[in-house]
Structures are given as structure tokens and as C-alpha cells.
C-alpha angles and dihedrals in degrees: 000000000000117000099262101030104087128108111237115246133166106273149128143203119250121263090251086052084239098121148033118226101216118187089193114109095188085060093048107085109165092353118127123230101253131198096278087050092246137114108255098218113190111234095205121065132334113351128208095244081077092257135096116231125215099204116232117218105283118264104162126081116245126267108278115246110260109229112206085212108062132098110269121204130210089261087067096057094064092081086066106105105239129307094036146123088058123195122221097195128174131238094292091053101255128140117262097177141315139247120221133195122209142199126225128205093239094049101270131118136219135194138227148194127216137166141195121276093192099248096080098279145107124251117193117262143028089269117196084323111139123242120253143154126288110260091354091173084075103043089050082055094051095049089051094055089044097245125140127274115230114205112194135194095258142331101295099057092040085054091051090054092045089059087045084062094246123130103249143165150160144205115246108249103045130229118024099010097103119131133199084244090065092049088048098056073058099053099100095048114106092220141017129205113199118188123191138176113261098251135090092275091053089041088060096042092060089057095045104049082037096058092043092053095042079046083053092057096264117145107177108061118159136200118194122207120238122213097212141115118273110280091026126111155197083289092051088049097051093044083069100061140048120264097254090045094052090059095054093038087053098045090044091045084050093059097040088048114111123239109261119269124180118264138216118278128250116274116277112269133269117283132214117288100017112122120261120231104209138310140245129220112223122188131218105226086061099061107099093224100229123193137254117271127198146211085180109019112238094356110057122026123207115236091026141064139291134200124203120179135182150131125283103269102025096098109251081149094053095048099050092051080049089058084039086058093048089057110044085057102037090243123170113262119267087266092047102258119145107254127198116288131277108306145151132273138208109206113191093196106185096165105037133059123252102218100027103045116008102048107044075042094057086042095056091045086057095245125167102236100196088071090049124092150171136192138213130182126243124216123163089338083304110124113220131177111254115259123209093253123121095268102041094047088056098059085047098056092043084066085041092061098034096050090044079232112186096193134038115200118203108184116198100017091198089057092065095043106107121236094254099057113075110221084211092049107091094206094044093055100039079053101060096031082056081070102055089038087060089043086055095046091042090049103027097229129126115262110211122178128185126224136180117228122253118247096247117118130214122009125098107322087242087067088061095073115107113256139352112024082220085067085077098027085061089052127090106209117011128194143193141217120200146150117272108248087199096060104084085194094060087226094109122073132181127235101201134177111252108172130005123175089173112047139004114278121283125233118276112255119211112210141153145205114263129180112211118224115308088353119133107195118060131238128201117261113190123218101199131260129326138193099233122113142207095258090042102048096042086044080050088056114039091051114062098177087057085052093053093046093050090045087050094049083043090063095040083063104052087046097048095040092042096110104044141306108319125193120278087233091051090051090046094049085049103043091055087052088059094046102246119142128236091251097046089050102055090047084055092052089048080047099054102024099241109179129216125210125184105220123201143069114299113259083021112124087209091072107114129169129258140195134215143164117260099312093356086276118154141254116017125005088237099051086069117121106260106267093026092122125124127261091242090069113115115257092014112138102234088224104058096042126093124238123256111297089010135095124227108242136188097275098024148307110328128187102258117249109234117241126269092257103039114188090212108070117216122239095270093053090053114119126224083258100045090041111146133201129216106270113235086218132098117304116253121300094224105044104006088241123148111273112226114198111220143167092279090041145269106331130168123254091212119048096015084242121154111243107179136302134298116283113254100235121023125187083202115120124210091235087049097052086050086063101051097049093047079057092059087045093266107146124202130232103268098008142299096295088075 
């Protein structure tokens, strides 16, 4: 246009001096709206607005950089093309987050999350917000008045439905970002409507969004068809009609629409060597970040790979149909923790019988058999076990998908390799693991695969998996089952964290296989957490002669504490006597769960530590009334655990009462040589009872407890200490002139 004749906008020139950000509609032509909500008009040569521009000498500054970082304030939103922003607010009405839609200069558009920072700003990112449905204050309205809830494949098109007067939402993100926690806000509705774009992502979507709300408890689940090209969507089939026609189209659509059934799944993905089409740039900014969800918290992640090793025996098998059987009835995890709800398995079994082993198994572990299933191949009428191979895995995840399976369980992992693929060989596994890894993404259940140990001893407990170091290194938690070193008997094994990427490591759980009245098939019973560790059980089991030392430290403790607690220095002075060294020691207290207890007031240099046996109880650690543990130990709840020397009752903590045979005899039993004498010392730190020294050491008068040896060298008399104790009502043998 001639210079002069222009309108003045708000616009700027690009940093490289190429282009001309115009806000005029009227001037745009064939421009798109970018970002920055201007025309971009290129000033050399012929520019898409249908006019050539001849540039004038800059005036304007540059476009500031635009930091993803920054606080963003509700002025900047305008530029996001209607509906958006859209707010994402919990049950009081406040907002949670915010979605934004953005322009780009070539067409394209990007997304972005922001969240309050409580002065009236955005600050980038959801945060630690939970996650909830768009305008969920409608959707709670409409499942009160028993309508339908439509869930649409994002904001726009659930916004579109709103202004029709219809009670729709949708999940932030898009395709594919739907939870289980989403699904479950839906579980009372009678009916639920899902809309997606006709293309592989909507398709998936579909399925998605479908299997979580039949997961939910929803039966009646509908899918409209849309009549529309391939890429378009519910907002390209409305644009098409009047407002009052689109009512009745989508409510007419609704009833003709068929009940969900699973779909196929997607092709199997590319292999090596076949040609690529094209490729595709993702950033990074434009991924929405989603949590972590779990079938195990903390040890088995839902949508990624698992690894379980173990020797042959032990049970690995047991303790994933365990897991199976959890499942299929919506059961709390073995440490208590809540799991997903009730869904299907698919168990590939290579090693066990169907009939003879898994499923009286499955049956003694409570398990709800109509959500468990396995599959078998079939090529030519021969039945053959699935491989990890493209097709195979395609067959695999359809019954996946059709069976809203949750777990997928591979034992052993090194039968379904095929022959091609070599388990020591660090590309050929990734490869194949790669494969599972995707069918867990794609489905959304846990992929868990079994594997023996090598026979290889010492090293880091990664390196004992069989096979390729890159099997676990392609997981994502990894766990271990292996015997307790600490259980005499071999009936107690140990489920420990191996590997985990997405958490810190859980605790350690001890369990064993137990077989129920005239059963024949065992089932896992869990004892609770323990403080052992991978690289501690596997070092336990591949070095006999430091099992014997610790089992024979083990049995210097509970002697030398049989009495009663004993100071640490004392133990210390003993155990070096004995020649055991300070780490062996320590393992033998863990084994025998020796507690230590710092006695004193608080701020006094006189505190010192003691030992004891489980509440300080003699005689073997064993012998100790069941409960009687101290608060310290890890897990305990601090309000159902007895204080230090007493034993938790019924009703409450109560004194022990000493056994039949005590090995501590009180004052009356004493004989003229093992006469003692009132100590001048501090009472008793226990009880507060008066401490006699006597020929087997200081003991208190009270509560029978040991308090130490005897001193080396005592001015005491044995006429004197007659004395004193005539004083305290002790009588001699023979009177009081012995």
C-alpha cells in the first residue's frame, strides 16, 4: 500500500527484519493468526496477503523474546483464539490450572499449562494440581438429573457441546491423556457419550477413555460415528449444520450410536531396516508432563516394564498370580496399599500347567477367573506359545484391549524370545523389550516378565539377572525374590526392590508359601516389611562362611543378652574377645533383632546404650510373647507398640512377667557364697529399683534385670555385705552369725 496510507496497529517487525507483524484483519488476506495474534507479512517479494510490500527503515523494537518461564498475566491470554484459556477448577470452584491454545506462524498450533501463583499470575505448568475434568461442576449437575455425559476429544469440542446445552467434558492433554481418576469422577452417570476425531489418535482415544469407564462400573458406554473425512472431527461435523439442527443431529446420532467394543489394535510397529516415510519434530514445551500411575506403588508401574528375578523354587510364579488374583478382585496391594481397580490379565505361562498348577493356584490365592486369561497361537491348528515378535505381539495386545487387562505377565521372559534374538546380546534384547515397552504405553497395563538368576556370585545384584545386562536396563522397576537369610527353617523369602527409575525404593516385604487345610496348591502369605536389601540378600547367599559367622554372632547375642539388656560397650568388650568382628556383629543384631535403647536423662553425660533381647525378655529371642517388639522398629505404628522392657497387651503395655526358670535369682534364693550387697550406686534405670552386686554381676533387685559385670576389684567383705543385707530383711543360712 502507499507509504501513508496505512491504519496503525500494534505491531513489530521480526528480529531478522524479514517480516512485518501486522494486528489488521482487513490487511491479512491468506495470512494465518500467529502466537503473538498478528499477521506475519513478508517484506521481500510477494507476500501471502496478495500484496508486495516495498519495507520502510525499522522503527520499531523487536519483538521481545518470549521466555516459557515467565509469569504470564490474564492480558496475555487474549491472544488465545476462543474457547481458551480454558479453566480446569475443583469442587469449590477455584481454579486448579488452565489450559492455553496457541498460533504459530506456519499454521500450526501448541498448547500450554499454567497455574495460579496466587497474585493474580501464571506460573508455567500444572504443578502438584491434581488432575480433574473440564467444567466438572457440570458434569456433577447432569449425573444428578440422570442425563448423559458427553466426553469429548479436548476442550473445543466439549465447549461446542456445552453451548449446545449438553453436559460435556473433557480430560487436559488431549488424545491419549486420560486416567483412571478421570473415569472415576464418571462412575455414577447412566450413560456416557465419547466423541473422537476420525484418525488413528482419536481412534485410540476411544478405546482408551471406553475401557477406563467400563473399568469405573459403566455399562452403557456409546460411540457415535462420525460422517466426516479422515483427520476431521465433532467440530468439523457441527460446522456443517444450524444451531437448532445440530441439537437434534447430535441427539439423534447419540441414540443410533452402538454400545463400545474393544478395537484392534494399531499395526505393529516398524521394524529395522523398512523405509521411513517421513518424521515429525516434537517440543518439548508442548508435552503436558502426566504422573506416574501405578498397579504396585512404588514397585510396579502401570504402561512400562517390569523385571522379577529369582531362583528356580522360590516361588516368582506363586507371587505374580498372587498379584493376578489381586487384580481380578480390586484387592489392596500385599503392603496394604490401594491398587487399580478390578480389571483383567493375561498370564503367558511357558513352564506351568494350566489346568494342573495355575488355575487351583489362582483359585487358592481368591482370584476372580472370568478376568484371567491366557493366549496361545495358532498356526496351521498347531497351538503354539506367543513370541515377542510384531505379529505376535499384536495378537497379544488385541486381548489386551479387549479383556481391559491391567497386567501382562511373561514367565519365564527367555521362553518367548524368539530364536533369532540372543538373551546375552545387549541390541537383540532392547530390541525386543522395546516391543513390550510400546504394548504397555499403547494399553496402559503393567508388563511384568520373570527371570531366573545367573549363576554368577558376588558383583552388584543387577548383574544376577539372566541375560543381557540391557533386560533390566530397559525396565523400569525391577524386583527380587529371594530366600530370608535370616529364617533357620528356609520357609521365609524375601520380595525386594531391585531397580526403580520412578520412585525411591520401596521397603523390602517378607512373605511364604502356605497351603490352607486339605489344599493342595499354595498360596503367598506376607509377613510384613523388612529392612534387608538386593545387594544384601544376594551378598547373604553366594558366601557360606559369612553365613556361619553371622549364625554364630547371632548366637553370642542372645547368651550374653540372655539375662537382660547389657551395655553396648560390654557387648563390644565381649564380642572381640570372641573374635567377631564389628560388622558381623551388627548383621547378627539385624538377625536376631537385638534392640538398643539410650538410658539416661536427656543433656546428662551419664546416658549410655544398652542392648537387650525383644523387649528385653530372656532367654532366646524367639522365646518373646508375640508383639512384644520395640517402637523403633521400622513400620511399627508408634501407637500399638509397647515401650522399651514391657509387652503390649490387650488393653495396653504391661511389666513382663519372668519365665518359670529365670536365670536371674531373686535376693531370698542367694546362697552364703553368692551373698550381694545393695549397690551405693543409682537405682536402676528401668524401674528405678535398688541394684545388688553380686558373684554373677550388678543386677537389679526390682525387675531381675543385668546390669553389667562384676567390678574388678570390690572393698566389700563378705561379713559386711551380710550386714547390709540383714539391714534390707535378707536372712542368712544358719542366722545371722554366718
Amino acid at each position: 500500500m502507499p507509504r501513508g496510507s496505512g491504519t496503525r496497529c500494534h505491531g513489530f517487525l521480526s528480529e531478522d527484519g524479514r517480516f512485518a507483524h501486522c494486528s489488521r484483519d482487513e490487511h491479512a488476506g491468506g495470512l494465518p493468526l500467529d502466537d503473538a495474534q498478528t499477521y506475519a507479512h513478508l517484506l521481500s517479494g510477494p507476500c501471502r496477503c496478495g500484496e508486495t510490500h516495498v519495507p520502510a527503515p525499522a522503527v520499531n523494537s523487536p519483538a521481545p523474546a518470549r521466555r516459557r518461564d515467565r509469569v504470564l498475566q490474564d492480558a496475555d491470554f487474549q491472544r488465545c483464539p476462543s474457547p481458551y484459556p480454558c479453566d480446569y477448577r475443583d469442587d469449590n470452584g477455584d481454579v486448579l490450572y488452565r489450559v492455553a491454545r496457541w498460533q504459530r506462524e506456519d499454521g500450526s498450533k501448541s498448547y500450554s499449562v499454567h497455574r495460579p501463583d496466587g497474585r493474580g499470575g501464571w506460573l508455567p505448568g500444572r504443578g502438584d494440581a491434581r488432575r480433574v475434568l473440564y467444567h466438572a461442576k457440570v458434569v456433577r449437575e447432569g449425573i444428578a438429573r440422570g442425563e448423559a455425559i458427553h466426553v469429548a476429544e479436548g476442550e473445543r469440542k466439549a465447549f461446542l457441546l456445552l453451548e449446545r446445552r449438553f453436559h460435556a467434558t473433557c480430560n487436559d492433554g488431549g488424545a491419549g491423556k486420560c486416567t483412571a481418576a478421570h473415569a472415576e469422577a464418571l462412575r455414577e452417570a447412566k450413560r456416557v457419550v465419547v466423541w473422537g476425531d476420525n484418525d488413528e489418535p482419536g481412534r485410540r482415544h476411544v478405546d482408551q477413555v471406553c475401557r477406563l469407564l467400563r473399568e469405573a462400573g459403566i455399562e452403557d458406554v456409546r460411540v457415535p460415528v462420525l460422517d466426516v473425512a479422515e483427520g476431521r472431527g465433532l467440530d468439523d461435523w457441527l460446522a456443517g449444520q444450524d444451531w437448532e439442527q445440530s441439537i437434534e443431529a447430535v441427539r439423534a446420532l447419540v441414540e443410533a450410536a452402538p454400545q463400545w467394543q474393544p478395537t484392534a489394535p494399531p499395526a505393529p510397529s516398524r521394524e529395522v531396516g523398512e523405509r521411513v516415510a517421513g518424521s515429525e519434530r516434537v517440543h518439548v514445551s508442548d508435552v503436558v508432563p502426566l504422573p506416574v500411575e501405578w498397579l504396585w506403588q512404588g514397585r510396579v508401574p502401570l504402561g512400562m516394564l517390569t523385571t522379577l528375578d529369582g531362583d528356580p523354587g522360590l516361588g516368582k510364579s506363586t507371587v505374580t498370580l498372587d498379584l493376578a488374583a489381586r487384580l481380578s478382585r480390586g484387592n489392596v496391594m500385599p503392603d496394604g496399599t490401594p491398587g487399580p481397580a478390578a480389571a483383567g490379565v493375561v498370564l503367558l505361562s511357558a513352564e506351568d500347567d494350566l489346568a494342573r498348577v495355575i488355575r487351583p493356584r489362582l483359585e487358592a490365592a481368591g482370584a476372580d477367573l472370568r478376568r484371567i486369561v491366557t493366549v496361545a497361537m495358532l498356526d496351521g491348528g498347531e497351538r503354539r506359545d506367543p513370541l515377542i515378535a510384531a505379529e505376535d505381539l499384536a495378537e497379544v495386545e488385541r486381548h489386551v484391549l479387549e479383556t481391559g487387562a491391567r497386567l501382562v505377565v511373561w514367565d519365564p521372559l527367555m521362553a518367548y524370545l524368539p530364536l533369532e534374538v540372543n538373551s546375552h546380546r545387549d541390541q537383540d534384547v532392547r530390541l525386543a523389550l522395546r516391543r513390550l515397552s510400546v504394548m504397555g504405553e499403547r494399553t496402559g497395563a503393567a508388563v511384568l516378565v520373570v527371570r531366573h538368576l545367573n549363576k554368577g556370585s558376588g558383583g552388584p545384584a543387577l548383574y544376577r539377572g539372566g541375560g543381557s545386562i540391557g533386560i533390566i536396563g530397559a525396565a523400569r522397576s525391577g524386583l527380587l525374590l529371594t530366600a530370608d537369610p535370616d529364617d533357620a527353617a528356609g520357609e521365609v523369602r524375601v520380595l525386594a526392590p531391585l531397580k526403580s527409575n520412578l520412585s525411591a525404593l520401596a521397603p523390602a516385604l517378607r512373605l511364604r508359601l502356605v497351603v490352607d487345610g486339605a489344599a493342595s496348591h499354595p498360596r503367598v502369605q506376607w509377613e510384613g516389611a523388612c529392612d534387608h536389601t538386593a545387594e544384601r540378600l544376594l551378598s547373604a547367599a553366594s558366601n557360606p562362611e559369612e553365613r556361619l559367622a553371622r549364625d554364630e554372632a547371632a548366637e553370642f547375642l542372645r547368651r550374653i543378652l540372655a539375662d537382660g539388656p547389657v551395655l553396648v560397650r560390654e557387648v563390644e568388650r565381649e564380642a572381640r574377645a570372641e573374635g567377631i568382628s564389628e560388622r558381623t556383629l551388627n548383621r547378627a543384631r539385624k538377625q536376631v533383632g537385638v534392640q538398643a535403647e539410650k538410658v539416661g536423662q536427656p543433656g546428662d553425660n551419664k546416658q549410655e546404650w544398652w542392648l537387650s533381647l525383644p523387649c528385653g525378655w530372656p532367654g532366646d529371642a524367639h522365646d518373646a510373647p508375640k508383639g512384644a517388639t520395640r517402637g523403633a522398629m521400622k513400620g511399627a505404628n508408634p501407637g500399638s507398640v509397647a515401650p522399651f522392657g514391657q509387652v503390649a497387651g490387650a488393653s495396653g503395655c504391661v511389666e513382663p512377667t519372668p519365665p518359670k526358670a529365670a536365670t536371674t535369682p531373686g535376693v531370698g534364693s542367694l546362697r552364703e557364697s553368692e551373698v550381694a550387697v545393695f549397690s551405693d550406686e543409682a537405682p536402676c534405670p528401668f524401674c528405678g529399683g535398688r541394684v545388688l552386686t553380686w558373684s554373677h554381676g550388678r543386677v537389679c533387685s526390682g525387675c531381675h534385670r543385668r546390669l553389667g559385670a562384676v567390678p574388678e576389684k570390690s572393698d566389700v567383705k563378705a561379713k559386711d555385705r551380710v550386714a547390709l543385707l540383714t539391714r534390707y530383711g535378707w536372712e542368712p543360712p544358719g542366722g545371722s552369725d554366718a
